[in-house]
C-alpha positions as CSV (number, residue, x, y, z in Angstrom):
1,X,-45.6,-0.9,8.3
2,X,-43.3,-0.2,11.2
3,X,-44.1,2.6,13.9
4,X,-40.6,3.8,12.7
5,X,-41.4,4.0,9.1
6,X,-44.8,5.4,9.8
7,X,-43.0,8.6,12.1
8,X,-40.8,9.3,9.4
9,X,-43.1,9.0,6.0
10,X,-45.9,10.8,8.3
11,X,-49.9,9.8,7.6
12,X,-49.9,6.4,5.3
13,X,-52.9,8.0,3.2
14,X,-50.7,10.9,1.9
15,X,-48.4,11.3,-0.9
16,X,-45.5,13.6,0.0
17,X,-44.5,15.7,-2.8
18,X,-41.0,15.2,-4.0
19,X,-38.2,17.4,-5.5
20,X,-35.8,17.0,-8.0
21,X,-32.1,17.9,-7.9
22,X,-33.3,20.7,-10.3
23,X,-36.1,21.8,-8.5
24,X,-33.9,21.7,-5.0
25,X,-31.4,23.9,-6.6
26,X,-33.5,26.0,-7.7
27,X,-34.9,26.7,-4.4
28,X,-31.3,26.7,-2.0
29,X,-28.6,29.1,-3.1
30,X,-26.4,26.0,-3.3
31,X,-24.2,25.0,-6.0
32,X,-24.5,21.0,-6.5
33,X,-21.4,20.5,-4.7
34,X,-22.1,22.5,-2.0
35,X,-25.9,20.7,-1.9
36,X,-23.6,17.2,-1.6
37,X,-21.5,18.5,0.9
38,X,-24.2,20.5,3.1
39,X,-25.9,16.8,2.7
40,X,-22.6,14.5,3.7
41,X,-22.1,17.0,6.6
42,X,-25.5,16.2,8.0
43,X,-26.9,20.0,7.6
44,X,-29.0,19.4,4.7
45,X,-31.7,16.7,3.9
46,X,-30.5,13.7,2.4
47,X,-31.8,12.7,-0.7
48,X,-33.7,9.4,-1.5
49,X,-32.9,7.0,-4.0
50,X,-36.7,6.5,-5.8
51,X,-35.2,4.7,-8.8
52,X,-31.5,3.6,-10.0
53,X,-29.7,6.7,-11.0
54,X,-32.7,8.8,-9.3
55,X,-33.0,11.0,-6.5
56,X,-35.2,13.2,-4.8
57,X,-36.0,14.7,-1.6
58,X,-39.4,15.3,0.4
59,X,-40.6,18.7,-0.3
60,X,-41.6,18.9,3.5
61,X,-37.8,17.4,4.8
62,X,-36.3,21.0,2.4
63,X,-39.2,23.3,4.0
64,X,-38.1,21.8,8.1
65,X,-34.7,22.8,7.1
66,X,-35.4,25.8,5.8
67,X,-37.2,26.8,9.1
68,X,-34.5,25.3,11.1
69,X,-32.4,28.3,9.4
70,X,-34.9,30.9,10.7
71,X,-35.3,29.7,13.8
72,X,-31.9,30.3,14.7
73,X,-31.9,33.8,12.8
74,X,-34.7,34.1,15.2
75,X,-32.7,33.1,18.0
76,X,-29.2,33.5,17.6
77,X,-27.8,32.0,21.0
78,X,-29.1,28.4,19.4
């Protein structure tokens, strides 16, 4: 596996949990629309395609985002 692949899917020994569109939205105060356009407009994790007519996103890529939002609550000026 690439050095690429390998920073971005983290240790190759773990499984990364995965969400659901229903589990996502029940975590984000998003409508779906809004979840698709927070994703096209690069401020929300994009979702992977795990099987035709299937998506999901990595529980940890929803949790970095959510502390993205806090650290600029925390810091405003960012």
């Amino acid at each position: 596996m690439s050095e690429a692949i390998e920073a971005n899917t983290g240790r190759l020994d773990e499984i990364r949990p995965m969400l659901s569109l229903r589990q996502v939205l029940a975590l984000v105060p998003f409508s779906r629309t809004t979840l698709y356009r927070e994703m096209d407009a690069g401020r929300f994790p994009r979702a992977r395609e795990i099987a035709p007519r299937r998506i999901a996103w990595y529980k940890s890529d929803v949790l970095a985002w959510q502390q993205r939002i806090d650290s600029k609550i925390a810091c405003p000026s960012n």
